[in-house]
N, CA, C and O atoms as CSV, one atom per row, in Angstrom:
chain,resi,resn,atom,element,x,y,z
A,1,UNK,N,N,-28.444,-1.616,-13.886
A,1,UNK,CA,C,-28.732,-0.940,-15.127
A,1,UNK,C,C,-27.437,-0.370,-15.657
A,1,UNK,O,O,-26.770,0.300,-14.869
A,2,UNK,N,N,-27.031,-0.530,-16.779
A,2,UNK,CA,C,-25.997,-0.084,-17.644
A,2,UNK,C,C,-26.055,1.189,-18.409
A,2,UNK,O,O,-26.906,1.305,-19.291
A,3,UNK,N,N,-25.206,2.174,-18.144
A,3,UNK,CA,C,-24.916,3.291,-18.702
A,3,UNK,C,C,-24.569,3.592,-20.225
A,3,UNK,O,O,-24.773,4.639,-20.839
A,4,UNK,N,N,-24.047,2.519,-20.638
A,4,UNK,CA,C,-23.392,2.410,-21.910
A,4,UNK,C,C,-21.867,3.481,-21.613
A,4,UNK,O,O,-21.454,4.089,-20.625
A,5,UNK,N,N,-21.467,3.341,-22.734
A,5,UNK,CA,C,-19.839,4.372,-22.909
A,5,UNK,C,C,-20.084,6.046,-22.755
A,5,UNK,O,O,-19.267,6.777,-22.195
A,6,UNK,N,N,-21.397,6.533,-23.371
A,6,UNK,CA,C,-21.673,7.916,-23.614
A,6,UNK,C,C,-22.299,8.369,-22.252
A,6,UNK,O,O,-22.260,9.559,-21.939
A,7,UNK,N,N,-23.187,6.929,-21.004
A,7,UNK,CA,C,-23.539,7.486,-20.090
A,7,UNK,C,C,-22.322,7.872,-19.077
A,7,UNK,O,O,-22.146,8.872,-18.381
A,8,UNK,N,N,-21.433,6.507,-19.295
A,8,UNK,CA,C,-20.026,6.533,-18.125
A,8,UNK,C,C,-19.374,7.993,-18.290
A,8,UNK,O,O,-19.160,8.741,-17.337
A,9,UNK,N,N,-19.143,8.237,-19.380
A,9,UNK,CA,C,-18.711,9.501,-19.830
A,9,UNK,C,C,-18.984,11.044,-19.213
A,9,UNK,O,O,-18.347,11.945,-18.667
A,10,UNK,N,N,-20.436,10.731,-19.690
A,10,UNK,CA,C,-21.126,11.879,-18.756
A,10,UNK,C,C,-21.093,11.719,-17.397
A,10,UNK,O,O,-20.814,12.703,-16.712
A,11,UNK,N,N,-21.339,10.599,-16.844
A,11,UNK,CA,C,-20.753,10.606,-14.962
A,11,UNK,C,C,-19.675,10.847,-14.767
A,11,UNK,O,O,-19.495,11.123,-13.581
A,12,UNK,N,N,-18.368,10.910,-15.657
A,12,UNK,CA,C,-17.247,11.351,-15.463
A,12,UNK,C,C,-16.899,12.506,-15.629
A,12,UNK,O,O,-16.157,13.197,-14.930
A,13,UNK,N,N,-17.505,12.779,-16.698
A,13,UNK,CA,C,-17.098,14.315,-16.541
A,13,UNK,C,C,-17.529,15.529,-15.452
A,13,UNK,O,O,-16.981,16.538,-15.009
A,14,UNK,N,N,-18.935,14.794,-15.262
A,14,UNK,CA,C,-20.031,15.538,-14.115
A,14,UNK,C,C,-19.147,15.765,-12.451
A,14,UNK,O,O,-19.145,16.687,-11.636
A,15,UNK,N,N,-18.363,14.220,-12.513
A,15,UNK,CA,C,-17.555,14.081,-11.395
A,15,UNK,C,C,-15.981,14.887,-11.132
A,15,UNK,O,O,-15.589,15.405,-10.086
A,16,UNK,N,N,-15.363,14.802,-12.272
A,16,UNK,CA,C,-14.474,15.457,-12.814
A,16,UNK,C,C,-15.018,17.467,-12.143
A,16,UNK,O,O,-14.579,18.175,-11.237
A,17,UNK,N,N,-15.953,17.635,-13.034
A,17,UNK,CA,C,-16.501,18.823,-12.562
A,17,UNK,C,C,-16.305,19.452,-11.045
A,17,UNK,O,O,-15.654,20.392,-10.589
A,18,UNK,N,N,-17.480,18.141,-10.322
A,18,UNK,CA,C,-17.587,18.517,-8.889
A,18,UNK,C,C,-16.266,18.446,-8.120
A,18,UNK,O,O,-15.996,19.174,-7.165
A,19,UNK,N,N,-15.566,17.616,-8.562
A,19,UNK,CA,C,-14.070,17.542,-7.979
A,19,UNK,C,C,-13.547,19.322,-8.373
A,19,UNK,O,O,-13.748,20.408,-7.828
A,20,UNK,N,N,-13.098,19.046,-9.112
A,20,UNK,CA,C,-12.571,20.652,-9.359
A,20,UNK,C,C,-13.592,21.527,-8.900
A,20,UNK,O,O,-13.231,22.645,-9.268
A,21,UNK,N,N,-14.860,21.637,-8.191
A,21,UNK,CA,C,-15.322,22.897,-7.569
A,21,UNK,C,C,-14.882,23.220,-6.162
A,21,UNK,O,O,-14.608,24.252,-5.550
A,22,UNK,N,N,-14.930,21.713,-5.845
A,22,UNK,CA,C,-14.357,21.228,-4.517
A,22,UNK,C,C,-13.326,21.552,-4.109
A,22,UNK,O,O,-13.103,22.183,-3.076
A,23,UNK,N,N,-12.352,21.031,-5.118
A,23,UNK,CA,C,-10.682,21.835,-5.103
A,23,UNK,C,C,-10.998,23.559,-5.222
A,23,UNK,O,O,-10.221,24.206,-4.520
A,24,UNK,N,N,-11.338,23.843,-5.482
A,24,UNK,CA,C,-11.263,25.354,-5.571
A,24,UNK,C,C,-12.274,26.271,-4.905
A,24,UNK,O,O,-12.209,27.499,-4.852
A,25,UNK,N,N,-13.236,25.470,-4.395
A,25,UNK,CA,C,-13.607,25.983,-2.668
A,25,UNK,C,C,-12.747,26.104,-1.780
A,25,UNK,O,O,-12.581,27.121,-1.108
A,26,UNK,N,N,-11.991,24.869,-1.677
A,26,UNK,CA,C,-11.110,24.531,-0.399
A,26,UNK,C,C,-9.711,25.627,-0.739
A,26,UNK,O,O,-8.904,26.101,0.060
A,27,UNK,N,N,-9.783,25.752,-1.846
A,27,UNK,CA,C,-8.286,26.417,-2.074
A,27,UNK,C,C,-8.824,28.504,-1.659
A,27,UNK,O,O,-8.122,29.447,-1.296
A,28,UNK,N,N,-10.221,28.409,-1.944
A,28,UNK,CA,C,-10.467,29.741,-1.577
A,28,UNK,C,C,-11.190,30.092,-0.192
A,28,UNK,O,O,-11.870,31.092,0.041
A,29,UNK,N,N,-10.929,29.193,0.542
A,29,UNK,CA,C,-11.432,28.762,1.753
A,29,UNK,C,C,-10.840,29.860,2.925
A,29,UNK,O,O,-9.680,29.847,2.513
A,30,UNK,N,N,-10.802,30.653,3.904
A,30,UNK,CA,C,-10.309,31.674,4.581
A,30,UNK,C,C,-9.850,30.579,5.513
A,30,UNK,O,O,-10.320,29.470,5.769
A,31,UNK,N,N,-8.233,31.574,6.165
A,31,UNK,CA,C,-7.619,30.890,6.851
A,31,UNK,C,C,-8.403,30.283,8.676
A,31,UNK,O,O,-9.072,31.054,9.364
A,32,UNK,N,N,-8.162,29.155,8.999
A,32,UNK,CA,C,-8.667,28.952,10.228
A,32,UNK,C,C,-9.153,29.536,11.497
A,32,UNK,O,O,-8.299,29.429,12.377
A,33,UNK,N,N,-10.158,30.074,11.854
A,33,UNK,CA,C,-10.181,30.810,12.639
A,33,UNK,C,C,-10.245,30.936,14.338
A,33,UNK,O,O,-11.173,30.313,14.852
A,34,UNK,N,N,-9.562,31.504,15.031
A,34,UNK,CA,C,-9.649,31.017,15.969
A,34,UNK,C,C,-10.083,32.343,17.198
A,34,UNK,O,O,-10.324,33.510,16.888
A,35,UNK,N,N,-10.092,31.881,18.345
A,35,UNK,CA,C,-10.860,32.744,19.326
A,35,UNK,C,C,-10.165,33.165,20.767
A,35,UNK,O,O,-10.117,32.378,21.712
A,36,UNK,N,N,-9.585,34.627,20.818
A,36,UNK,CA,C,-8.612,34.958,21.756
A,36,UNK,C,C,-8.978,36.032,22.689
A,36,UNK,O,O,-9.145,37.112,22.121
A,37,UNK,N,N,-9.160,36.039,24.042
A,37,UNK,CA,C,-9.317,37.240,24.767
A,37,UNK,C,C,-8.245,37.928,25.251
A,37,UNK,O,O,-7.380,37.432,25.974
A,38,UNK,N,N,-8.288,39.449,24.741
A,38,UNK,CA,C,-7.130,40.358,25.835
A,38,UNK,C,C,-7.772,40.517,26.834
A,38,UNK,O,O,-8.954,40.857,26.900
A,39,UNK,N,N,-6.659,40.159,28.158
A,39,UNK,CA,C,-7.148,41.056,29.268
A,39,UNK,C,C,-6.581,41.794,29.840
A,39,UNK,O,O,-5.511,41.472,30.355
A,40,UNK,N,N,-7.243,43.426,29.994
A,40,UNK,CA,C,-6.813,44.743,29.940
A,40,UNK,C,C,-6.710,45.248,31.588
A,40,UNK,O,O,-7.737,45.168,32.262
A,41,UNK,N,N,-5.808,45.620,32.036
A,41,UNK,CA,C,-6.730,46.578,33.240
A,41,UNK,C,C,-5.488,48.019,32.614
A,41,UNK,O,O,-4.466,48.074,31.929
A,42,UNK,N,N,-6.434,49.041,33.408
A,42,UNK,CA,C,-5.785,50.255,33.381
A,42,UNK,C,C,-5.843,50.765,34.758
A,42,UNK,O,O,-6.809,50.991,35.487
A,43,UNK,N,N,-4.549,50.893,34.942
A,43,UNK,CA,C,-4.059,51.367,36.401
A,43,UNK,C,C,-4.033,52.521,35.991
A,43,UNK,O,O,-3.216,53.022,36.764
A,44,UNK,N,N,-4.443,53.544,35.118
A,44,UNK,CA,C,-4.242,55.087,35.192
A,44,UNK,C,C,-5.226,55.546,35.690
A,44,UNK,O,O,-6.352,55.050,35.633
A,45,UNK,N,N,-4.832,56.789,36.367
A,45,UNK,CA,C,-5.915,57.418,37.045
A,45,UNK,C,C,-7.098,58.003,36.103
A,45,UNK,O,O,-8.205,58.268,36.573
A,46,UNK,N,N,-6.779,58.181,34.755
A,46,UNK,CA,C,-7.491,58.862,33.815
A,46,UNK,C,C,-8.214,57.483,32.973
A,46,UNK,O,O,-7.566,56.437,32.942
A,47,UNK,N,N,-9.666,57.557,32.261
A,47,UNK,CA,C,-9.763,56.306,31.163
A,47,UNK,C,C,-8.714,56.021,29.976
A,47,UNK,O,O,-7.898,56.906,29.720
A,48,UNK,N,N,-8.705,55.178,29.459
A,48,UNK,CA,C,-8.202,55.062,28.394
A,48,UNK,C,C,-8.962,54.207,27.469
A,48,UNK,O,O,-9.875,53.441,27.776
A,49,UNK,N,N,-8.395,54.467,26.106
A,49,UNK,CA,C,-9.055,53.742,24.885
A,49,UNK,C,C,-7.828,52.800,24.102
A,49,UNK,O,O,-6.608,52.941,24.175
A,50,UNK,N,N,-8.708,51.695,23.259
A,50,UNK,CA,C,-7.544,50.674,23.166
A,50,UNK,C,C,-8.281,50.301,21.648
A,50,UNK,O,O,-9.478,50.503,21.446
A,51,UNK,N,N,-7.644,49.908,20.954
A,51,UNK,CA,C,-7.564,49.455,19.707
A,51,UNK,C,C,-6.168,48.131,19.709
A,51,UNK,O,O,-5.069,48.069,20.260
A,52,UNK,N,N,-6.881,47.295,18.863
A,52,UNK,CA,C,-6.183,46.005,18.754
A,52,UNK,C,C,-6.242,46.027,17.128
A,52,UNK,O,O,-7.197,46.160,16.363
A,53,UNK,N,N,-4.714,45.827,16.873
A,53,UNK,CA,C,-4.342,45.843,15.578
A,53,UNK,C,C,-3.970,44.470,15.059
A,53,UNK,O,O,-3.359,43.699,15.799
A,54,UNK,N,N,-4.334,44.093,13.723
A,54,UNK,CA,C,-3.969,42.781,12.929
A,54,UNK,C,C,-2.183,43.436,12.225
A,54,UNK,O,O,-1.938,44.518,11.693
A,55,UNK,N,N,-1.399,42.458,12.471
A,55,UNK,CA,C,-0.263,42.945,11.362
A,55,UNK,C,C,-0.179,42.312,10.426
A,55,UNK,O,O,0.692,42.707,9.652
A,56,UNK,N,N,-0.677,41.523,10.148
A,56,UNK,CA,C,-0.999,40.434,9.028
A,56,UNK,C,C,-1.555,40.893,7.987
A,56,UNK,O,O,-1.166,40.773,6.825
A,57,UNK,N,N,-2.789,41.613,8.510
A,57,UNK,CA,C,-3.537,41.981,7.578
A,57,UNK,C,C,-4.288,43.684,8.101
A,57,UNK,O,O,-4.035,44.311,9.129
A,58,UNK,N,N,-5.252,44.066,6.961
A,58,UNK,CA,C,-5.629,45.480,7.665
A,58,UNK,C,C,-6.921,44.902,8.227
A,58,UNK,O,O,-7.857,44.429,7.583
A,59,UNK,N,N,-6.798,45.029,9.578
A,59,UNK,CA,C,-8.004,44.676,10.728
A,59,UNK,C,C,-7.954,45.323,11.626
A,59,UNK,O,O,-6.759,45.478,11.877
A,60,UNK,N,N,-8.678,45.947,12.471
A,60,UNK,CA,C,-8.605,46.517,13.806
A,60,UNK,C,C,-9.660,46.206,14.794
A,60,UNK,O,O,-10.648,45.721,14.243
A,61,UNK,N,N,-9.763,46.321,15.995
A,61,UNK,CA,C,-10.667,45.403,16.705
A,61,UNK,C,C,-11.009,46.674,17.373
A,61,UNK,O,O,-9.871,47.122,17.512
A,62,UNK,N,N,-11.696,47.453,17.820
A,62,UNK,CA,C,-13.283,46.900,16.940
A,62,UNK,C,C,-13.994,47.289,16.158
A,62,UNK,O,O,-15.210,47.166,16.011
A,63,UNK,N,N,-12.869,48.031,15.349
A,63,UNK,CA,C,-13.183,48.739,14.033
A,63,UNK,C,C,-14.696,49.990,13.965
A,63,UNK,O,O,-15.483,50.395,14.821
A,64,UNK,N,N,-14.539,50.223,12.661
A,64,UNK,CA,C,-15.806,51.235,12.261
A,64,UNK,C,C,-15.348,52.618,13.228
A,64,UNK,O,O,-16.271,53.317,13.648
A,65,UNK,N,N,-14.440,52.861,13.446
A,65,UNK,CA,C,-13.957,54.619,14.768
A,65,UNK,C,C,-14.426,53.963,15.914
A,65,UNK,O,O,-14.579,54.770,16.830
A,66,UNK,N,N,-14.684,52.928,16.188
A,66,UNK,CA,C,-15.140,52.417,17.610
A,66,UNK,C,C,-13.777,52.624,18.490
A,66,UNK,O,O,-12.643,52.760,18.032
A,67,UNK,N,N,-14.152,52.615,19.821
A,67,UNK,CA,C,-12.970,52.110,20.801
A,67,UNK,C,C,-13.103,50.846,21.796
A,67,UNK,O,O,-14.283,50.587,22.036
A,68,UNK,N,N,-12.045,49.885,22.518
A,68,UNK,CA,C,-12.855,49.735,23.928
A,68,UNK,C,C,-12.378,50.731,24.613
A,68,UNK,O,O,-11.388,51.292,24.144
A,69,UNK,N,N,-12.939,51.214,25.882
A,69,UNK,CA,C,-13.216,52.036,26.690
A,69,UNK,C,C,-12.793,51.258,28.075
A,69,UNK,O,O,-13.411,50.213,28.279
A,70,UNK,N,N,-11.691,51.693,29.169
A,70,UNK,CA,C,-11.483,51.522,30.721
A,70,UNK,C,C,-11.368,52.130,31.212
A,70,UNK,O,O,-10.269,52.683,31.272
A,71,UNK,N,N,-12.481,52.537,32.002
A,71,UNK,CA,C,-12.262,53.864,32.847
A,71,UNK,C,C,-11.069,53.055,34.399
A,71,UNK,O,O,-11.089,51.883,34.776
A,72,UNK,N,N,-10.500,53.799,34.755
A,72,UNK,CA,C,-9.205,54.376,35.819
A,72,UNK,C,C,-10.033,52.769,36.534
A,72,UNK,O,O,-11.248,52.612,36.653
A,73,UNK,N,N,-8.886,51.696,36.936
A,73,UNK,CA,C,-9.109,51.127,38.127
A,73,UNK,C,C,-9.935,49.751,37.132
A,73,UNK,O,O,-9.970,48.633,37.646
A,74,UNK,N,N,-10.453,49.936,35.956
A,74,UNK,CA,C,-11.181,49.113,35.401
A,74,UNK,C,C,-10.360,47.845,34.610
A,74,UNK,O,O,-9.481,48.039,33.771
A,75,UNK,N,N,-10.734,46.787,34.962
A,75,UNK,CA,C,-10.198,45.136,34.039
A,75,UNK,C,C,-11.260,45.103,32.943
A,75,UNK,O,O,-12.391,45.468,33.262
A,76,UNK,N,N,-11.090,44.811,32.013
A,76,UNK,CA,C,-11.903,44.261,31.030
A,76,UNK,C,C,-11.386,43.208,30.058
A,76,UNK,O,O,-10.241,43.428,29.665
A,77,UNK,N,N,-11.992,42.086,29.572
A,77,UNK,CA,C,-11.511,40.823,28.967
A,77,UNK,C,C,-12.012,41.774,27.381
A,77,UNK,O,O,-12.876,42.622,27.157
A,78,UNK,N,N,-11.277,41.300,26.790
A,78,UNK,CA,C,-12.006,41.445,25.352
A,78,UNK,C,C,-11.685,40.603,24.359
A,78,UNK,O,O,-10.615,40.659,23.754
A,79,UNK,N,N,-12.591,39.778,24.135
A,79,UNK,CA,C,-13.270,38.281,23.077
A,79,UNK,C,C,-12.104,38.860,21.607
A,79,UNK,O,O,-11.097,39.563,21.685
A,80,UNK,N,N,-12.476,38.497,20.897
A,80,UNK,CA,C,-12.152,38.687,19.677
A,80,UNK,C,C,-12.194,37.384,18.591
A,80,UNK,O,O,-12.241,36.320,19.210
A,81,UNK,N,N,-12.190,37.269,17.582
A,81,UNK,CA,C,-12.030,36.197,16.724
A,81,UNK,C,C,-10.637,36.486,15.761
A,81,UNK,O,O,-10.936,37.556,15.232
A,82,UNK,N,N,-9.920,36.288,15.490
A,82,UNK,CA,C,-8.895,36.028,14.409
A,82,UNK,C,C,-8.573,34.754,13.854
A,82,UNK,O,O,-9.340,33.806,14.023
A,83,UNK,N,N,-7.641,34.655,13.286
A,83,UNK,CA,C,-6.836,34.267,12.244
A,83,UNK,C,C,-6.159,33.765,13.085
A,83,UNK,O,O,-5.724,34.491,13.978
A,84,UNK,N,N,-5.712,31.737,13.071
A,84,UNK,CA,C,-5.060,31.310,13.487
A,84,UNK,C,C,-3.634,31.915,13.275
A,84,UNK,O,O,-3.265,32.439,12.224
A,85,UNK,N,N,-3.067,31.812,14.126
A,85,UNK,CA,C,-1.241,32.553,13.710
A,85,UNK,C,C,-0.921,33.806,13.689
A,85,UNK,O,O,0.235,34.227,13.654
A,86,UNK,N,N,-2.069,34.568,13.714
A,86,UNK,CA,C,-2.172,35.995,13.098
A,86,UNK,C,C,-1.792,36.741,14.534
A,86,UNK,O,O,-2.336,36.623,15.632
A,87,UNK,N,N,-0.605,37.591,14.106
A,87,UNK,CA,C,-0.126,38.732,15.194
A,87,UNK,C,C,-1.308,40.102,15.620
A,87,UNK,O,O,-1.891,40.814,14.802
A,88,UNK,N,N,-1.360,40.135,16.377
A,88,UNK,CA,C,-2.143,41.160,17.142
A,88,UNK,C,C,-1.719,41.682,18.267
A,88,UNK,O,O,-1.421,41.014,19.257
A,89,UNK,N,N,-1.638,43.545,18.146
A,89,UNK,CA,C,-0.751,43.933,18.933
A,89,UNK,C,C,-1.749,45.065,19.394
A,89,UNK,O,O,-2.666,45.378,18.635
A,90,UNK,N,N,-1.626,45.576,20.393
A,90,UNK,CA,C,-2.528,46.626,21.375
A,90,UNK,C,C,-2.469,47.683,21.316
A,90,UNK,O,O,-1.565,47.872,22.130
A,91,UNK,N,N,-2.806,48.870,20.878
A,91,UNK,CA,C,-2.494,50.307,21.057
A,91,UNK,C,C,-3.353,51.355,22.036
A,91,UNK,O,O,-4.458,51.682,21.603
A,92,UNK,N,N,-3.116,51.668,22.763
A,92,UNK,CA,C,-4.215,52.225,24.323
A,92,UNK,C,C,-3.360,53.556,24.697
A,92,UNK,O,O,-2.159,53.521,24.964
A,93,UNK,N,N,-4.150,54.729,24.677
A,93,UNK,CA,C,-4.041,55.723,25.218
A,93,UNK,C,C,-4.789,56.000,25.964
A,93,UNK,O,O,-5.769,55.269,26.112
A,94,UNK,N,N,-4.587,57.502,26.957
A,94,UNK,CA,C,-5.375,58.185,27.827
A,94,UNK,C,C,-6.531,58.925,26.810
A,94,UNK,O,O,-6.187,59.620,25.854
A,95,UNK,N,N,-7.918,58.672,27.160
A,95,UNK,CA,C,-9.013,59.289,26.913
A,95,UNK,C,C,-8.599,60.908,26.555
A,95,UNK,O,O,-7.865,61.536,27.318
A,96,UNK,N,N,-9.045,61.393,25.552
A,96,UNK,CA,C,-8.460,62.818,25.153
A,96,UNK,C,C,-7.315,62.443,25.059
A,96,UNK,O,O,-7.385,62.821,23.889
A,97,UNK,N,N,-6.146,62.002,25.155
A,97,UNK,CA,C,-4.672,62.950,25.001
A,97,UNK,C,C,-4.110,61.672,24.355
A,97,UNK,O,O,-3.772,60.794,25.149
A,98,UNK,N,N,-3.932,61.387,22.835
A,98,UNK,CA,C,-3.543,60.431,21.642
A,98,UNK,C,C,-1.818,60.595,22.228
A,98,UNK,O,O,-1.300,59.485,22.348
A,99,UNK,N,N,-0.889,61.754,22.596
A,99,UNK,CA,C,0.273,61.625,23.050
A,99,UNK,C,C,0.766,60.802,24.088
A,99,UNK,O,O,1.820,60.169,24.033
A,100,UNK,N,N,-0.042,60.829,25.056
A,100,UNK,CA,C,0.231,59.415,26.269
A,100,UNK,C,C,-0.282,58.113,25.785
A,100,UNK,O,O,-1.501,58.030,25.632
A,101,UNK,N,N,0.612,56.868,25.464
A,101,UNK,CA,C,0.236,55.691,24.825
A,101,UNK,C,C,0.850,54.545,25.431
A,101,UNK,O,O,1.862,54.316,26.094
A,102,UNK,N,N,-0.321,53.779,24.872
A,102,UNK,CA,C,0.933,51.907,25.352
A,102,UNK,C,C,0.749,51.360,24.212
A,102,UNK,O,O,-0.136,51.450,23.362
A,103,UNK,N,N,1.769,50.740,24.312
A,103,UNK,CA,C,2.003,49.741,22.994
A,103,UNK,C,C,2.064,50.014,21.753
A,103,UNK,O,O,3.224,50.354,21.519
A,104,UNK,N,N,1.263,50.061,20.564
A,104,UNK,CA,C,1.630,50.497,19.317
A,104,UNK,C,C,0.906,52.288,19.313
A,104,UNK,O,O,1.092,53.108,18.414
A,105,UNK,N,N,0.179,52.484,20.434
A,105,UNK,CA,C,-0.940,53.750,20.002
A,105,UNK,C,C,-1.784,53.984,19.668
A,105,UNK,O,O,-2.392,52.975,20.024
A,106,UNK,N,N,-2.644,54.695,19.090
A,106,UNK,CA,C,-3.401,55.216,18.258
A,106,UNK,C,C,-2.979,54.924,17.025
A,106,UNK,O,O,-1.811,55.193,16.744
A,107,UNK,N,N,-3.773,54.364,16.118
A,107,UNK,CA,C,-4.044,54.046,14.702
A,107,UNK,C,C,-2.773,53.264,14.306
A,107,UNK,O,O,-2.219,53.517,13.236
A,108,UNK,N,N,-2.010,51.739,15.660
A,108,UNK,CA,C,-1.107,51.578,15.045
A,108,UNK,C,C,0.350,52.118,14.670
A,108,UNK,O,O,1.274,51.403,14.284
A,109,UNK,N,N,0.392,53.374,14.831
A,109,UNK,CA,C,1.425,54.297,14.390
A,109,UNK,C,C,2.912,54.177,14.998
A,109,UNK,O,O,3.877,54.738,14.479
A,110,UNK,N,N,3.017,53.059,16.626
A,110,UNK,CA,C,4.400,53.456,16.756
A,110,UNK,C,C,5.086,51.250,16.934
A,110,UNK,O,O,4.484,50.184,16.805
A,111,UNK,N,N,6.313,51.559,17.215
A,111,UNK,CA,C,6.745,50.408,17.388
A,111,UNK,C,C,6.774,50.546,19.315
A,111,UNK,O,O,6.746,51.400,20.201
A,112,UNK,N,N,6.855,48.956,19.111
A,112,UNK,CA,C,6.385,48.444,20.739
A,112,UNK,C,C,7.583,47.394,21.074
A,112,UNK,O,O,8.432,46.968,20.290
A,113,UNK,N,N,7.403,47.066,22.580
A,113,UNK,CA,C,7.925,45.942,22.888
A,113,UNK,C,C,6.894,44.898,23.754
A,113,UNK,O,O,5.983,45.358,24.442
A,114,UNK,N,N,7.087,43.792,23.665
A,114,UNK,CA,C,5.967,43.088,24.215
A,114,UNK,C,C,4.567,43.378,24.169
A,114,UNK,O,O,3.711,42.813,24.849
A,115,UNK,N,N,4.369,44.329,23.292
A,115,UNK,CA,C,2.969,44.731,22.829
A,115,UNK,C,C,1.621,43.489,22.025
A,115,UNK,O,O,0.417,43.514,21.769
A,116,UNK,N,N,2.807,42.508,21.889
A,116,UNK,CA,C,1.819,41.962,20.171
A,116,UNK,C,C,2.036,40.234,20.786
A,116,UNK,O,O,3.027,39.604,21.156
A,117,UNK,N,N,0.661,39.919,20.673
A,117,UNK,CA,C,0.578,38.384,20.596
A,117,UNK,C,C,-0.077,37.388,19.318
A,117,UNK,O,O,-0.936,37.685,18.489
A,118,UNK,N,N,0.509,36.391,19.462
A,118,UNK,CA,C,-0.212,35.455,18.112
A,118,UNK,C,C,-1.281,34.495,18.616
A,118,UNK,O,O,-1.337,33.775,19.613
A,119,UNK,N,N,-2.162,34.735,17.535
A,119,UNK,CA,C,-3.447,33.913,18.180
A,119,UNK,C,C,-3.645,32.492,17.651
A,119,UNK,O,O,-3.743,31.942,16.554
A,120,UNK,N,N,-3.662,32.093,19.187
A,120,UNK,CA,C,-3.940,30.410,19.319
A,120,UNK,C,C,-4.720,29.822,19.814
A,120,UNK,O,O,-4.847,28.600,19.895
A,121,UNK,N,N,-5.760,31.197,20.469
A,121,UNK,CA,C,-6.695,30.631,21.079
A,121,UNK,C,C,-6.182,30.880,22.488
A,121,UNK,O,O,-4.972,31.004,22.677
A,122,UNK,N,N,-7.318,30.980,23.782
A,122,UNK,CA,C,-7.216,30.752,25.128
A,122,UNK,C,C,-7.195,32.761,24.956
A,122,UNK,O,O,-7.768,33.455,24.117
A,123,UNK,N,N,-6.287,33.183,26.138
A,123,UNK,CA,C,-6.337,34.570,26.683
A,123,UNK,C,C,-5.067,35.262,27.037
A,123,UNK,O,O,-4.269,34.392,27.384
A,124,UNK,N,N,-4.592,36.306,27.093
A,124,UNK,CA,C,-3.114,36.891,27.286
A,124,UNK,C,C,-3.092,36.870,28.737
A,124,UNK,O,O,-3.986,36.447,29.469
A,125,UNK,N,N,-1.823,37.441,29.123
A,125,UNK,CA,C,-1.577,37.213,30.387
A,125,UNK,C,C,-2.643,38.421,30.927
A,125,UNK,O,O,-3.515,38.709,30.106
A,126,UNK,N,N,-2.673,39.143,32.182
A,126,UNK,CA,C,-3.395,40.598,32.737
A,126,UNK,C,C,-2.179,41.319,31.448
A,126,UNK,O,O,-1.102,40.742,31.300
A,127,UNK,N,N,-2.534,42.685,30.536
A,127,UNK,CA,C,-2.189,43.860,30.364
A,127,UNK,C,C,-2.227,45.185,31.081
A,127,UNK,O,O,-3.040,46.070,30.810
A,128,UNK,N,N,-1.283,45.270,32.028
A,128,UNK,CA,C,-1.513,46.524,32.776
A,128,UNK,C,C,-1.149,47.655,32.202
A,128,UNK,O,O,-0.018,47.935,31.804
A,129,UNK,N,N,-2.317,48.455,32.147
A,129,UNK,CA,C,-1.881,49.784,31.428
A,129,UNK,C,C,-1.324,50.838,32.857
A,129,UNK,O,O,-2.246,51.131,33.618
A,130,UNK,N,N,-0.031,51.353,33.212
A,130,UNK,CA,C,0.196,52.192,34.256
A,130,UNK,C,C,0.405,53.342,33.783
A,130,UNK,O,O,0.179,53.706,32.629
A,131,UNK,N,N,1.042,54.240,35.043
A,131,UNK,CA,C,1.615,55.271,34.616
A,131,UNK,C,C,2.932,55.523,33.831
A,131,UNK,O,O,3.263,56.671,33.533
């Protein structure tokens, strides 16, 4: 069955259309995501609390005033999802006392060394939190 010139037209443009929605899904499409565990232990005698920071972007794991929580002697893995590529760095203090810290701290606030990994998927090495 034949379209004539005015039907081809209209399938083209219709197509034309869906193409460009397509393009501009994909172009507003969020970056790849991928799936990384820290694993924590805390060798302090006291608990500590840990927050995992995005530097990429404003994210914190596990957000909402949450913490994770290791009490003294405790390992814990912690899952997470990010952003392929995306730096993520650890901040863990002693339960009560925001002045004793590892890595970036509380809310992010200090510079680190070996604190921050990029996510590619799989798990970090053990993080020992000591004295």
């Amino acid at each position: 069955m034949a379209l004539g010139e005015q039907g081809n037209n209209m399938v083209a443009k219709a197509t034309l259309k869906w193409m460009g929605l397509a393009v501009a899904m994909a172009m507003a499409a969020p970056a790849m995501a991928a799936d990384v565990t820290f694993v924590m232990r805390n060798d302090h005698p006291n608990a500590v609390e840990v927050e995992l920071y995005s530097q990429d972007r404003d994210y914190v794991w596990p957000g909402n005033g949450e913490v994770f929580y290791l009490d003294d002697g405790e390992t814990k893995q912690i899952p997470l999802s990010c952003e392929e590529g995306e730096t993520i760095c650890y901040g863990a203090w002693i339960s009560g006392d925001k002045q004793s810290y590892w890595g970036t701290g509380p809310d992010n606030a200090e510079n680190c060394e070996n604190c921050c990994y990029t996510c590619t998927g799989g798990e970090t090495e053990q993080i020992n939190l000591t004295e």
